[in-house]
CHARMM internal coordinates of N, CA and C (Angstrom, degrees):
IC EDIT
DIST 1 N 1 CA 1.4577
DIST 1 CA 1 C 1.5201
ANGL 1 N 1 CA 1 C 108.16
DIST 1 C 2 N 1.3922
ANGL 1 CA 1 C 2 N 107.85
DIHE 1 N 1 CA 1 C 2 N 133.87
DIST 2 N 2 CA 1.6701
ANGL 1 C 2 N 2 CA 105.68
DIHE 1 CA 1 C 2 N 2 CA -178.15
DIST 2 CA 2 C 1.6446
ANGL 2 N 2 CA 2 C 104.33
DIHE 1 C 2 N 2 CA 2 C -75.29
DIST 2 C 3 N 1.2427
ANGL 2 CA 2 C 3 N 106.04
DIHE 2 N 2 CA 2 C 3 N 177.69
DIST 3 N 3 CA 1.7610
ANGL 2 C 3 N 3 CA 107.96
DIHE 2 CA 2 C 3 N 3 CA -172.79
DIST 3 CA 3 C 2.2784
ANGL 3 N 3 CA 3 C 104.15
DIHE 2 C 3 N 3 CA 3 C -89.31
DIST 3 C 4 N 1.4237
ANGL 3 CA 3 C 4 N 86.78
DIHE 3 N 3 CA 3 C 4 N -7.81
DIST 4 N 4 CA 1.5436
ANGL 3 C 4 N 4 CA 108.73
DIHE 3 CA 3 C 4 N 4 CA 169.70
DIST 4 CA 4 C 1.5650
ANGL 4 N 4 CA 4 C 123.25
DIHE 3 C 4 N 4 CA 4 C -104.73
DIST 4 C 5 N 1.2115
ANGL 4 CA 4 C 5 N 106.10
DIHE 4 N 4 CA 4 C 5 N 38.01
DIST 5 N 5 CA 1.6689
ANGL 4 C 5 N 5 CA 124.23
DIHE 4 CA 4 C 5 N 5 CA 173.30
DIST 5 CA 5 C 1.7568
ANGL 5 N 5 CA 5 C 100.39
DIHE 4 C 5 N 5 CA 5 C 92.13
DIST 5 C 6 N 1.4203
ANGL 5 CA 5 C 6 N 78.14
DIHE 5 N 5 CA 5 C 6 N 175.46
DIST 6 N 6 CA 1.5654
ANGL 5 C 6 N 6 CA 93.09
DIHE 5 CA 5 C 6 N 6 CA 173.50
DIST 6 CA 6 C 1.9646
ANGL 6 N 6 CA 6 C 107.62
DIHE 5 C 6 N 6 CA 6 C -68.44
DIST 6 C 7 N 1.0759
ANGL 6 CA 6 C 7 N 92.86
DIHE 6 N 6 CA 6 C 7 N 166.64
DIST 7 N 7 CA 2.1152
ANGL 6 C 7 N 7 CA 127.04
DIHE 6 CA 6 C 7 N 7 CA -168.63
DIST 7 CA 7 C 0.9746
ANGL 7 N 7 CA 7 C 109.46
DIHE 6 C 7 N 7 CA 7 C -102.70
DIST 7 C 8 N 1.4023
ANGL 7 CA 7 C 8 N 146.30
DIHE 7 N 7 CA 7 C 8 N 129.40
DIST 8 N 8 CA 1.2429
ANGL 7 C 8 N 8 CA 156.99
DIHE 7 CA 7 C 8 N 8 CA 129.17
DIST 8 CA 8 C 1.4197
ANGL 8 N 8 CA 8 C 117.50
DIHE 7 C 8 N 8 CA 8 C -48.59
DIST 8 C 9 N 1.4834
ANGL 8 CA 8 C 9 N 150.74
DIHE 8 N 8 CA 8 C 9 N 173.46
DIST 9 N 9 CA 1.3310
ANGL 8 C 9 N 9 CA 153.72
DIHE 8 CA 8 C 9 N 9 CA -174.35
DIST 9 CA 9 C 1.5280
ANGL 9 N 9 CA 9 C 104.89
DIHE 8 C 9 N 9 CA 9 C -72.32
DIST 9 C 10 N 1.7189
ANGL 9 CA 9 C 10 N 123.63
DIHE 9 N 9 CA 9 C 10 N -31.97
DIST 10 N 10 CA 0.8963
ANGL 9 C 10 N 10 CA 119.24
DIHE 9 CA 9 C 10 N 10 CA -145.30
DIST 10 CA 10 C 1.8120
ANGL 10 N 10 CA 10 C 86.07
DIHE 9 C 10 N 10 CA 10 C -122.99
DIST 10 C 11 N 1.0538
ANGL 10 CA 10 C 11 N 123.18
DIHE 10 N 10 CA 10 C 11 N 19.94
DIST 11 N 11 CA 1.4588
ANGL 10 C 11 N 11 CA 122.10
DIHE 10 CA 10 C 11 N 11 CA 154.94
DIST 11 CA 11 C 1.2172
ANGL 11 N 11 CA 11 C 124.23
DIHE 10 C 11 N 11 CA 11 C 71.11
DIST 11 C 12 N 1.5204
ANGL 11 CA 11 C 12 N 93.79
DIHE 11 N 11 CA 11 C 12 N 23.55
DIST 12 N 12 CA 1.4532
ANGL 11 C 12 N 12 CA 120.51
DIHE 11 CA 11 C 12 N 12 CA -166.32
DIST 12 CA 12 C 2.0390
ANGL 12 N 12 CA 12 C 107.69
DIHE 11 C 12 N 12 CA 12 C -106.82
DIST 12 C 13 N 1.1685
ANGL 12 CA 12 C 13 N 131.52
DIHE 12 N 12 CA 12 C 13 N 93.75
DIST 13 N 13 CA 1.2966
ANGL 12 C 13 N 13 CA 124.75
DIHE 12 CA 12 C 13 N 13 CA -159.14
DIST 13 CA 13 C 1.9604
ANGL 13 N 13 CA 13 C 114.05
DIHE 12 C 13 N 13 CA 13 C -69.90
DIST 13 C 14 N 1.1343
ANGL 13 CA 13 C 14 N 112.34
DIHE 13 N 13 CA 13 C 14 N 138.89
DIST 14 N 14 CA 1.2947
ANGL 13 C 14 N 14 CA 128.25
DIHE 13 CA 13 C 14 N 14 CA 173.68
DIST 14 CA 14 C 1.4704
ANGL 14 N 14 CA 14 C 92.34
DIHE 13 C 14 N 14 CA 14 C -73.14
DIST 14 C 15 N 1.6343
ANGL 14 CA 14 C 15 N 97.89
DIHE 14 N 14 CA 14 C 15 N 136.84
DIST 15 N 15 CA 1.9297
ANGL 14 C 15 N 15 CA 105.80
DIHE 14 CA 14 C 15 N 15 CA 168.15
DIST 15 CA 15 C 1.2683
ANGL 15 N 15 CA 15 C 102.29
DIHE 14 C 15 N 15 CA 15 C -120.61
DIST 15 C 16 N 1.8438
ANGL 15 CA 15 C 16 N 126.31
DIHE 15 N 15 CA 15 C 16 N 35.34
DIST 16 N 16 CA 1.5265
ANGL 15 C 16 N 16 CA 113.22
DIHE 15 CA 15 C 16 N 16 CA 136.79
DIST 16 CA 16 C 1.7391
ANGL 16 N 16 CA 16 C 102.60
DIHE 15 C 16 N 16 CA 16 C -135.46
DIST 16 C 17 N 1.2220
ANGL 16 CA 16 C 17 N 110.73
DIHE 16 N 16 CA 16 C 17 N -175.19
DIST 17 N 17 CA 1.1839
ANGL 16 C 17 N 17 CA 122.96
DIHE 16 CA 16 C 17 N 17 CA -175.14
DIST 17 CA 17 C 1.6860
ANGL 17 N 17 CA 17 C 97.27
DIHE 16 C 17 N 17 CA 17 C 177.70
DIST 17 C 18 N 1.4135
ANGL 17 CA 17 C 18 N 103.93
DIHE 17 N 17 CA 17 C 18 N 145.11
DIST 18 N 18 CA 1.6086
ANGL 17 C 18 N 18 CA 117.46
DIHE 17 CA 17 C 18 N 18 CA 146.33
DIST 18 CA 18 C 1.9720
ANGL 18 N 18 CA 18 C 133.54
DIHE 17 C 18 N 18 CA 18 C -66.90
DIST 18 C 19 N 1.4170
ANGL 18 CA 18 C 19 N 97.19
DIHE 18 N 18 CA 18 C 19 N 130.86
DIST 19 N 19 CA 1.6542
ANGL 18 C 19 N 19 CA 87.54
DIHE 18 CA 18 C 19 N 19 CA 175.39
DIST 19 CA 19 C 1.3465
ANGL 19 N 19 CA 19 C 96.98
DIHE 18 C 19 N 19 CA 19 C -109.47
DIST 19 C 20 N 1.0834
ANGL 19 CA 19 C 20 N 149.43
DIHE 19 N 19 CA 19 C 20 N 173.84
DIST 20 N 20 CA 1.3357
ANGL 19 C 20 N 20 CA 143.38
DIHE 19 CA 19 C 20 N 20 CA -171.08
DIST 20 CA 20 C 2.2408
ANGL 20 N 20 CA 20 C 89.22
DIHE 19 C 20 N 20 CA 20 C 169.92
DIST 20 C 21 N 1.4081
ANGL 20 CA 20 C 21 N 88.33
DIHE 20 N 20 CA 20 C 21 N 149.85
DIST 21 N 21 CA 2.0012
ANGL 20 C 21 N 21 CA 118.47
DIHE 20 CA 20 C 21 N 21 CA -162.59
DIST 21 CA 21 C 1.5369
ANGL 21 N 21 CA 21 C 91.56
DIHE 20 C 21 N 21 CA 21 C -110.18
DIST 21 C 22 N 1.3144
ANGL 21 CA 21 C 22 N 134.36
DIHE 21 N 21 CA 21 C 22 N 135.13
DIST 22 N 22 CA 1.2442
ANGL 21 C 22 N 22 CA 161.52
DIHE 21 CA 21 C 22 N 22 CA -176.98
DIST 22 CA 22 C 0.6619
ANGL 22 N 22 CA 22 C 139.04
DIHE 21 C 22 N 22 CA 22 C -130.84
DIST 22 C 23 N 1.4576
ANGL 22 CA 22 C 23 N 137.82
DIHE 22 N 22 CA 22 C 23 N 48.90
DIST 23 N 23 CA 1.7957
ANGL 22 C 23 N 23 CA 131.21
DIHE 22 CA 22 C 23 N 23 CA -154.31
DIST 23 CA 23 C 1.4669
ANGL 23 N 23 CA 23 C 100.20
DIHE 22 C 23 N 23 CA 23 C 69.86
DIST 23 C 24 N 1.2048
ANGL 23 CA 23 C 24 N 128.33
DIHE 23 N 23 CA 23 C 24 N 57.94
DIST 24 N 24 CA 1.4781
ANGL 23 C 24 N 24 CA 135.99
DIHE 23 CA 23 C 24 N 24 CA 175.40
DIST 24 CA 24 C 1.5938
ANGL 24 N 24 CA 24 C 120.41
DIHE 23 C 24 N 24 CA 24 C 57.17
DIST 24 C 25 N 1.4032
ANGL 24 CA 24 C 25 N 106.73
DIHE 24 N 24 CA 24 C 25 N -9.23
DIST 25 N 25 CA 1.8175
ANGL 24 C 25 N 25 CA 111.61
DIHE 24 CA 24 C 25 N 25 CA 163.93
DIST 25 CA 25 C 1.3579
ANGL 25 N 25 CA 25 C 120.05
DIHE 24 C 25 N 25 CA 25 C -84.50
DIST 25 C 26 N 1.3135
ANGL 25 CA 25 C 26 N 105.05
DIHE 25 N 25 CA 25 C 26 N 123.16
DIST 26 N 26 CA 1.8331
ANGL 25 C 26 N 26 CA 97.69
DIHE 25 CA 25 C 26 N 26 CA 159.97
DIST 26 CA 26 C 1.2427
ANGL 26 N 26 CA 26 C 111.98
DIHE 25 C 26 N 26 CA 26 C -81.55
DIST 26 C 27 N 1.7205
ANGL 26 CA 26 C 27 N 92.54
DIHE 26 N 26 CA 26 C 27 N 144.79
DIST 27 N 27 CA 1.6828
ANGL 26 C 27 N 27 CA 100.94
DIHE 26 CA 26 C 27 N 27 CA -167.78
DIST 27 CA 27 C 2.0246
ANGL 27 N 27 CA 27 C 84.39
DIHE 26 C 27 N 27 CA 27 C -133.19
DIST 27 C 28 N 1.6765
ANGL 27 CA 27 C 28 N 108.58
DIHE 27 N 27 CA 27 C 28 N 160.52
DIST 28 N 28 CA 1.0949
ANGL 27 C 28 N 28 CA 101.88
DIHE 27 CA 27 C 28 N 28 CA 160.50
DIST 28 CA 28 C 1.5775
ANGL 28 N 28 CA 28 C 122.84
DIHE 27 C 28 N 28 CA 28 C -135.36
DIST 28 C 29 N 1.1743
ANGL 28 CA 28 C 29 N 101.39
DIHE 28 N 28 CA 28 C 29 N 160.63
DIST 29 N 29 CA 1.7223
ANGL 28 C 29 N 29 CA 92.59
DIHE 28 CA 28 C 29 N 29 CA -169.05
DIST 29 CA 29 C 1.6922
ANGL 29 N 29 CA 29 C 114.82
DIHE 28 C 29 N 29 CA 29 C -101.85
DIST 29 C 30 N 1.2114
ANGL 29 CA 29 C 30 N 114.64
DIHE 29 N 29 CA 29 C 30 N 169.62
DIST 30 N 30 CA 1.3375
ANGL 29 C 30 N 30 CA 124.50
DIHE 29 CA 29 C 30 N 30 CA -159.50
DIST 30 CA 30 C 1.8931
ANGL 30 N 30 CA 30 C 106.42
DIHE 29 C 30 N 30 CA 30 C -55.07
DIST 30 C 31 N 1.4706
ANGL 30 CA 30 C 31 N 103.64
DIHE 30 N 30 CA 30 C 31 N 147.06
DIST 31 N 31 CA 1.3673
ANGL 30 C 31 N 31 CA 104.98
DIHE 30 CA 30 C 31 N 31 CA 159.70
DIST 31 CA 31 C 1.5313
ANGL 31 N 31 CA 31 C 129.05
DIHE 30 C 31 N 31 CA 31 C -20.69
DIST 31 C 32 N 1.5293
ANGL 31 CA 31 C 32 N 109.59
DIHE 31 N 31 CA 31 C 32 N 146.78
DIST 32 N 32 CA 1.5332
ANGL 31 C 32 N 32 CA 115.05
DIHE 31 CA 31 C 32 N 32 CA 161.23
DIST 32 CA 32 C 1.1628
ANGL 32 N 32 CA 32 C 121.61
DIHE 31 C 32 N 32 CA 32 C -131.72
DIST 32 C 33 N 1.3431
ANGL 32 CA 32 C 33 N 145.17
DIHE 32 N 32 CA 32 C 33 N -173.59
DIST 33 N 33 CA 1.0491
ANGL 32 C 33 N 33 CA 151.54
DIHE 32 CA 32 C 33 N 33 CA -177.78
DIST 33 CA 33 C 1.5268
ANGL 33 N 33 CA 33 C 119.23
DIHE 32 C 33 N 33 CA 33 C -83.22
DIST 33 C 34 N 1.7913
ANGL 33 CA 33 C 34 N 90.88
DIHE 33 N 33 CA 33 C 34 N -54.42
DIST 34 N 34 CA 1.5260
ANGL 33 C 34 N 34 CA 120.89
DIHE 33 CA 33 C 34 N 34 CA 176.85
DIST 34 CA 34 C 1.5037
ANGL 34 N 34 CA 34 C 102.75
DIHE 33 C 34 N 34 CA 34 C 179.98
DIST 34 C 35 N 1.7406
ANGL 34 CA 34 C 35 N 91.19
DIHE 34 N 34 CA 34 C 35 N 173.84
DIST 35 N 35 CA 1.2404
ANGL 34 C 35 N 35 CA 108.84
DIHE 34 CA 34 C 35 N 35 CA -166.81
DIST 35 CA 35 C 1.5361
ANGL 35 N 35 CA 35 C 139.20
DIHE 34 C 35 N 35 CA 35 C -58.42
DIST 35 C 36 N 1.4197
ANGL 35 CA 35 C 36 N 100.54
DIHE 35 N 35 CA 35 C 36 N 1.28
DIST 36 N 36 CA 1.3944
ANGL 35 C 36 N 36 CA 110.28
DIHE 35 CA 35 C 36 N 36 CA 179.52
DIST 36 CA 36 C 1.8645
ANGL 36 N 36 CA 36 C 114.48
DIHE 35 C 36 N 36 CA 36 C -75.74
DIST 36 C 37 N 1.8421
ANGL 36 CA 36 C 37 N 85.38
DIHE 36 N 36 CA 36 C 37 N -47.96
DIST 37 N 37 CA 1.2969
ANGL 36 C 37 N 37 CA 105.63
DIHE 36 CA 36 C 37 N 37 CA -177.04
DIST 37 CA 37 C 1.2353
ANGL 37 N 37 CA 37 C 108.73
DIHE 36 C 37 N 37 CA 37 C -80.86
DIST 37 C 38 N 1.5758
ANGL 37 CA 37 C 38 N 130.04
DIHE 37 N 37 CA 37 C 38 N 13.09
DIST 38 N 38 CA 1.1662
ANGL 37 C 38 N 38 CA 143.68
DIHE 37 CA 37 C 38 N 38 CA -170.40
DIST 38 CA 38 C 1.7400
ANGL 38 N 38 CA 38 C 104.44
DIHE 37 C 38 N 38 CA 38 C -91.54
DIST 38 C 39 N 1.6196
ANGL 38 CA 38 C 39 N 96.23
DIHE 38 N 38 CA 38 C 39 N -49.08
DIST 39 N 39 CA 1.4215
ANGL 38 C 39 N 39 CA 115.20
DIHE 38 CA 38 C 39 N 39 CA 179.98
DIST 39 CA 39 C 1.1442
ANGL 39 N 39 CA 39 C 108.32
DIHE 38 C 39 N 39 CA 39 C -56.66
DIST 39 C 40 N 1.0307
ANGL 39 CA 39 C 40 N 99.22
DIHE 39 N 39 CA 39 C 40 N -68.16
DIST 40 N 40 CA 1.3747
ANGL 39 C 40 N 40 CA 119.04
DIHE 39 CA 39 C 40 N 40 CA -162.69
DIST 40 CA 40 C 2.3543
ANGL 40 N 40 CA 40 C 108.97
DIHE 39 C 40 N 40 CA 40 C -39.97
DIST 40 C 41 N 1.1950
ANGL 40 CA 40 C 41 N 79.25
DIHE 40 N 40 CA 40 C 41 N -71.79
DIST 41 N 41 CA 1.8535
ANGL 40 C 41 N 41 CA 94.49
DIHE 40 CA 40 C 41 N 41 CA 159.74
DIST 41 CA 41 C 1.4743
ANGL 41 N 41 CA 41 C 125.67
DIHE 40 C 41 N 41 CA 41 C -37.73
DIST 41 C 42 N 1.1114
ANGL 41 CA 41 C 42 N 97.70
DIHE 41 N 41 CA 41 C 42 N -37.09
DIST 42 N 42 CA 2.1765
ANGL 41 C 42 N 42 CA 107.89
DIHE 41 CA 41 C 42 N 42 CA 166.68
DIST 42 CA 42 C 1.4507
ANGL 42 N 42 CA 42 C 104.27
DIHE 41 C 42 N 42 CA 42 C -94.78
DIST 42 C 43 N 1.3947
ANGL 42 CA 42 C 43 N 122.16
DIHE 42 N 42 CA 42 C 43 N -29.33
DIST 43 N 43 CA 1.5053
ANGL 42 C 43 N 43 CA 110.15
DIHE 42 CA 42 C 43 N 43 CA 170.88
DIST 43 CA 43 C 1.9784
ANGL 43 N 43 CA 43 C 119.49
DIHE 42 C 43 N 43 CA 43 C -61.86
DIST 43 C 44 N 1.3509
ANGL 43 CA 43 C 44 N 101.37
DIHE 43 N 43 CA 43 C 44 N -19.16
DIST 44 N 44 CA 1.3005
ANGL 43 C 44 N 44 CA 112.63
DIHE 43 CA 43 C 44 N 44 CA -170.44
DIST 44 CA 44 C 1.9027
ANGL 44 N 44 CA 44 C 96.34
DIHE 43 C 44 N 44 CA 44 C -110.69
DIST 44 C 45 N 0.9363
ANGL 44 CA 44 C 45 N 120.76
DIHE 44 N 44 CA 44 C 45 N -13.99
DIST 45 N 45 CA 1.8595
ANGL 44 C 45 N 45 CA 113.57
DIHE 44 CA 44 C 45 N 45 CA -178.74
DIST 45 CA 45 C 1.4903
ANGL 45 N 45 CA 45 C 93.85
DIHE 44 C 45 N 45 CA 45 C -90.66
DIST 45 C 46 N 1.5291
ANGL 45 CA 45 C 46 N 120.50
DIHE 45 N 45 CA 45 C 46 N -41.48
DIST 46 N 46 CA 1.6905
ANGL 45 C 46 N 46 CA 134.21
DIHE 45 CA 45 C 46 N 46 CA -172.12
DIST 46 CA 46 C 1.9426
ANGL 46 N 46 CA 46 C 95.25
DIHE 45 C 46 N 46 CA 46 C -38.53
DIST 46 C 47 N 1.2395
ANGL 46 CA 46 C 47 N 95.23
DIHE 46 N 46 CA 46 C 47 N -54.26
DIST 47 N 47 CA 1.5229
ANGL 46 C 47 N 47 CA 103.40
DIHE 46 CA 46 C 47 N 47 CA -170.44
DIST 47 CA 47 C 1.5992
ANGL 47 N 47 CA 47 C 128.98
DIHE 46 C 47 N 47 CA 47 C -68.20
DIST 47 C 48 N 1.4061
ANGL 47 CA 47 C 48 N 92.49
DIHE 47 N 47 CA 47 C 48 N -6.86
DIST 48 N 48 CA 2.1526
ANGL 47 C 48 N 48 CA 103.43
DIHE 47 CA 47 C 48 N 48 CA -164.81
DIST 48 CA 48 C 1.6190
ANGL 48 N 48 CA 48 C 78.99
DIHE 47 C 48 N 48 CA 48 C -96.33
DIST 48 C 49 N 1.9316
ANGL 48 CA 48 C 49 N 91.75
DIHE 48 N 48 CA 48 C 49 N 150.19
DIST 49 N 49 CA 1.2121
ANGL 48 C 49 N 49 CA 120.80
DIHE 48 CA 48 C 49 N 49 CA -167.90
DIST 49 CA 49 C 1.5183
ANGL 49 N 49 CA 49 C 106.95
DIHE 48 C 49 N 49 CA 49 C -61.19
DIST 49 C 50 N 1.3664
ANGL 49 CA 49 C 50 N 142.25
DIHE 49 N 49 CA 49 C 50 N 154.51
DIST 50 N 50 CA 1.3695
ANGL 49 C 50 N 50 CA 165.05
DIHE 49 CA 49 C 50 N 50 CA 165.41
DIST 50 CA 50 C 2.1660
ANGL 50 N 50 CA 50 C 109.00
DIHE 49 C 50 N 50 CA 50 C 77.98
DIST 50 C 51 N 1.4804
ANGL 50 CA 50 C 51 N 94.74
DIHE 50 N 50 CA 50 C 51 N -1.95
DIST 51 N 51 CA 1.0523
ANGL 50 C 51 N 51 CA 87.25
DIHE 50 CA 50 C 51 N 51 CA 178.09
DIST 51 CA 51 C 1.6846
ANGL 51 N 51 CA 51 C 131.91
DIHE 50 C 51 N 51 CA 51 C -71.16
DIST 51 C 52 N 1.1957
ANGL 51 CA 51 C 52 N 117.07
DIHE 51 N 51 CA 51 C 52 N 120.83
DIST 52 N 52 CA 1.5786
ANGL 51 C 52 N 52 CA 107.88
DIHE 51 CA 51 C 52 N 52 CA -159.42
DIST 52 CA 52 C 1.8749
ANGL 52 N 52 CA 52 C 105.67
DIHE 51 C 52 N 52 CA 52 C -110.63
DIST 52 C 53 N 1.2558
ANGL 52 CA 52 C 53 N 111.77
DIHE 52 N 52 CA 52 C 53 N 1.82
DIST 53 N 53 CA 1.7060
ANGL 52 C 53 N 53 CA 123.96
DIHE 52 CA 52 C 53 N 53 CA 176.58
DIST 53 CA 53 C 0.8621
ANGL 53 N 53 CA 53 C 124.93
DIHE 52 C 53 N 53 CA 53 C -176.85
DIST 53 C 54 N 1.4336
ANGL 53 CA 53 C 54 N 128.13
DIHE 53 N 53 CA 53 C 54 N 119.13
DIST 54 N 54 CA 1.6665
ANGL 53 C 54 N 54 CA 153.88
DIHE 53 CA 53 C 54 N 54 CA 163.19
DIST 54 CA 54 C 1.2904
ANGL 54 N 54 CA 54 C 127.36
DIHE 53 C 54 N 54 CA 54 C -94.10
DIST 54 C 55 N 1.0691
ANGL 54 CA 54 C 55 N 127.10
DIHE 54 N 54 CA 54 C 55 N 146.85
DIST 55 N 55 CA 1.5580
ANGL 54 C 55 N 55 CA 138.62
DIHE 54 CA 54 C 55 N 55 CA -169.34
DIST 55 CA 55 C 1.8175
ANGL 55 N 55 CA 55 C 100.96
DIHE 54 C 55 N 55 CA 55 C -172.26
DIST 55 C 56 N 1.6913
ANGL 55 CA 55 C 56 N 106.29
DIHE 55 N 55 CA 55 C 56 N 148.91
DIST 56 N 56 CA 1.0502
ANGL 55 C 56 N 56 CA 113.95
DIHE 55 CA 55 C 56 N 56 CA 173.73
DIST 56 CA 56 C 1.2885
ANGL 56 N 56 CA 56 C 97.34
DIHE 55 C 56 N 56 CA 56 C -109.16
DIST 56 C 57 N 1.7711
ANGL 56 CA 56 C 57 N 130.13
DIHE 56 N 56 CA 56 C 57 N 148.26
DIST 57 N 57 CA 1.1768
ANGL 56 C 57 N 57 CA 142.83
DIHE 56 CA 56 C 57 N 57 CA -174.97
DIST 57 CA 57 C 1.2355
ANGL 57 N 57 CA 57 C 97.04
DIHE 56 C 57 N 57 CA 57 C -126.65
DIST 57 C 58 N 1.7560
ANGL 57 CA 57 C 58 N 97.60
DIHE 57 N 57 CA 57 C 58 N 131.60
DIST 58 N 58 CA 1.7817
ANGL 57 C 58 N 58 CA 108.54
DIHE 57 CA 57 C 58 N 58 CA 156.22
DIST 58 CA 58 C 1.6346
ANGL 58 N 58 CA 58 C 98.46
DIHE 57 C 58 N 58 CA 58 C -94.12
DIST 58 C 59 N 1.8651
ANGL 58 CA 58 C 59 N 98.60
DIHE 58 N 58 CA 58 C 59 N 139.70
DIST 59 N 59 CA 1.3455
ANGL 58 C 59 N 59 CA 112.64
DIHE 58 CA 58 C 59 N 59 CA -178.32
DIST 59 CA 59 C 1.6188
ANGL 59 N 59 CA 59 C 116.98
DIHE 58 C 59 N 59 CA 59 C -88.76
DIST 59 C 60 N 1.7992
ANGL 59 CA 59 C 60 N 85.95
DIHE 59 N 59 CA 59 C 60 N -11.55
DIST 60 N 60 CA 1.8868
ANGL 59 C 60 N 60 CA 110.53
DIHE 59 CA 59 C 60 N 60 CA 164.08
DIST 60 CA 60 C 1.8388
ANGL 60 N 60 CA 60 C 99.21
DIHE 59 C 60 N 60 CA 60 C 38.41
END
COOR INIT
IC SEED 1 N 1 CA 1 C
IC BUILD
């Protein structure tokens, strides 16, 4: 993972991603396009078991 978000195959960086809290770790989830599909991706992590905080991050 670059220190500027997660990578695509083609080495091209995503400027959103999910951060989301796990049993007291932040973990983050895979690249996005943008912020729609940003939502959308924390609307669906919000819901998986032990998760206790979500946020979408610009990697700006």
């Amino acid at each position: 993972m670059s220190l500027l978000g997660p990578r695509d195959p083609n080495a091209d960086g995503y400027p959103y991603g999910v951060r989301i809290t796990v049993g007291g770790i932040d973990c983050y989830s895979v690249g996005t396009e943008g912020p729609h599909e940003a939502e959308g991706l924390k609307s669906q992590l919000e819901r998986a078991e032990g998760v206790t905080d979500a946020e979408v991050v610009h990697y700006g």
